[in-house]
Steps between C-alpha positions, in 0.01 A plus 500: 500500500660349762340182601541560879403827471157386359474253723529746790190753335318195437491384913495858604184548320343197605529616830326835414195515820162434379242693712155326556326761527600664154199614310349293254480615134188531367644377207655167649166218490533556126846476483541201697159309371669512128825341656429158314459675175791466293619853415781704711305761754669819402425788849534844342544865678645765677807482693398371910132463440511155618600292267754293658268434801231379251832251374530411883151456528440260241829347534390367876220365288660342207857422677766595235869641391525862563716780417516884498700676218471846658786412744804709431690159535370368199634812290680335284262171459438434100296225322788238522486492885131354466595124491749583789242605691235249425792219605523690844135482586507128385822429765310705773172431487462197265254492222181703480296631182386880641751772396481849626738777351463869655548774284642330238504764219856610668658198280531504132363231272321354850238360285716257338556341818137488599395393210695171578365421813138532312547286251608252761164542696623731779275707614657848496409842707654820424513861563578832339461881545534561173238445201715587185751267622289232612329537183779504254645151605131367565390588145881341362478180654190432727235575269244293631654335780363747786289711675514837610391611893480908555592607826440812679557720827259342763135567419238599705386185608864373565568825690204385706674148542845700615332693771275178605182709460202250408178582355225294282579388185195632359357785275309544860668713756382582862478863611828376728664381242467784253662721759758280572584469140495845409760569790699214354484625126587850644802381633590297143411804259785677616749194627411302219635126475849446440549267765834565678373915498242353718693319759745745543314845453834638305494766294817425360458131402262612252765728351749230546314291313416795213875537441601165450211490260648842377882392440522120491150424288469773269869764540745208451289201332381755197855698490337845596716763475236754627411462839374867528232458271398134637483636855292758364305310326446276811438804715222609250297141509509485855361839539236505254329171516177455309541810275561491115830556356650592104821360442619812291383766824717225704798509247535876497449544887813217522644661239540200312540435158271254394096398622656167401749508817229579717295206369787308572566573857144427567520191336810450800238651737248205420771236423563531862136551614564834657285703251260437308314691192107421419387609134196665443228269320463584139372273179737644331828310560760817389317728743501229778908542464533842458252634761604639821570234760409484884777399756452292812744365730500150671484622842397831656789472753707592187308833397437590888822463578713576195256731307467873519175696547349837672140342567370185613430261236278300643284403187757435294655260771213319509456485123818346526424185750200456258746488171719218676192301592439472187841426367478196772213296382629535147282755344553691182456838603496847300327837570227653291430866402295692241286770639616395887709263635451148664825378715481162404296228196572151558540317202476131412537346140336753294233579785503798744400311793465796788600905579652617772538885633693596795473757746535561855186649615186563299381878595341739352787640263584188376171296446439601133832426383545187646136353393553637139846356443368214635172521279650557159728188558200304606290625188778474236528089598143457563557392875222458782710549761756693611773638830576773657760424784583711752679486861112435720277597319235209461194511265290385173304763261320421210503740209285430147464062556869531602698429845765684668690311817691699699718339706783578727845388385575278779148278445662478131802351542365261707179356283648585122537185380 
């Protein structure tokens, strides 16, 4: 590239207005107390969840070089134009040892050049908002030089943060703060937390944003000649979070060829955190893979806004929230089902550490099935204690030297550690 040209996106994005009163990650004290540790700090997720503030953020911690690959100025940027670039930030800003490169994934063979300024004790930041990508290159030529940081649509407590609501940070809530909560939460179970969708309140940056996921992440990037059947497929996620799916009823309502090409385009789906699948939890490895999945989205704003349905879904909205939460603090999730169903078995090593069921309201017509899913998971992994979660209700019941909590979503989010 043209070395004036660079020179130009390089200033221009230096410039770029840092807000003080952004919203702190809840992710960021980890992220910037392991700045002195020597592996590159590689910020994965979707598209305009906040990533590049996070990059601000630490950056006016940890002063550094910074620069922004999705510019359409940089189109035609390739691995050679690295050392051109690092000799521009030395003439303009003199030496420093904190790189930060935004959405670098746009740049073939990036790695190469990162790699570089690790083995010459930089410390190195960098985005993505997309895994197989990010992956690929990390796996080739990073193995062992880095660590991974998931991030996600605002979560409760950071939604909290955005609308300068405070409450105790504390499994203890006041009867004042429980209300105000709950009218909070309200608010964020349908809004959820993408965080420009929140300042502006526009429908159509959400599908803004869904397209250019749509044609420049998955359409053009994979060479997908369908876009009927990806649309579709889309469509289909957003309007049926939380529910199980077989690949072969999905191929012949497409009218696809293959279950493999559905596979595929959900792998795209989760490549680019949009969609994601959870396995049902079996011993038996070949029915883990070939048992029907469960879909959840990363934010409700995309299934309340893009999704299709004739009734209120408020359970499985809620189930939803719950699912991401999870993702968040790093869990490994599945669902279990024999005789009933339980939404969610948390599972670390080779130990089943909690289960989860999810449901709006307990009443009368829904009280069985909800304790019995939630009773064979807890008997078939010998646990003591298990949750129900629903949108208020608040309570404990003991049944045969065994607890259930149930617990309102919102109270949750905010003590799961």
């Amino acid at each position: 590239m043209n070395r004036s040209a660079l020179k130009t996106v390089i200033l221009d994005q230096e410039n770029i207005y840092m807000a003080s009163d952004w919203v702190k990650r809840d992710t960021f004290d980890e992220i910037s107390s392991r700045h002195d540790e020597p592996f590159i700090s590689i910020i994965s997720g979707i598209r305009r969840c906040g990533k590049s503030t996070l990059l601000f953020q630490l950056k006016n911690y940890f002063d550094g070089y910074y620069l922004n690959f999705d510019d359409d100025r940089l189109v035609g940027f390739t691995v050679e134009d690295f050392q051109c670039v690092d000799e521009i930030f030395h003439e303009l800003y003199g030496e420093k040892s904190v790189y930060y490169f935004d959405e670098i994934q746009n740049i073939d063979q990036w790695e190469r050049f990162v790699r570089r300024l690790h083995q010459s004790n930089k410390k190195v930041y960098i985005t993505g908002s997309n895994a197989r990508l990010l992956s690929k290159e990390l796996g080739t030529h990073l193995t062992g030089r880095f660590v991974e940081y998931r991030i996600y649509p605002f979560s409760f407590s950071e939604y909290l943060n955005f609308k300068q609501i405070t409450y105790r940070s504390t499994a203890f809530f006041l009867t004042k703060e429980k209300s105000k909560l709950l009218s909070a939460f309200q608010k964020y179970f349908i809004s959820g937390g993408m965080p420009e969708y929140l300042q502006t309140n526009n429908p159509n940056y959400i599908k803004s944003l869904y397209e250019s996921i749509l044609y420049r992440d998955i359409l053009v990037r994979y060479h997908i000649d369908n876009e009927k059947a990806m649309k579709e497929l889309f469509l289909f996620a957003f309007s049926n979070i939380g529910k199980p799916i077989s690949f072969n009823k999905l191929k012949n309502k497409l009218a696809l060829k293959s279950t493999t090409t559905i596979k595929n385009y959900f792998d795209y789906f989760e490549n680019n955190f949009v969609v994601f699948l959870l396995s049902k939890y079996s011993h038996s490895l070949k029915k883990n893979i070939y048992a029907n999945k469960k879909m959840y989205v990363i934010d409700n704003s995309f299934s309340n806004l893009l999704g299709f349905r004739s009734t209120e879904d408020h359970g499985r909205f809620l189930e939803n929230i719950v699912f991401i939460e999870l993702l968040r603090h790093g869990e490994d999730i599945y669902y279990y089902q024999e005789k009933n169903e339980c939404d969610f078995i948390v599972k670390k090593g080779t130990q089943i550490l909690y289960a989860i069921q999810v449901c709006y309201e307990l009443n009368e017509r829904n009280k069985e099935r909800e304790f019995n899913g939630l009773l064979d998971a807890m008997n078939a992994f010998r646990l003591k204690t298990g949750y129900i979660l629903t949108f208020a209700d608040d309570d404990q019941v003991a049944i045969d030297e065994r607890e259930v909590i149930i617990m309102p979503v919102w109270k949750f989010c905010l003590t799961f550690h």
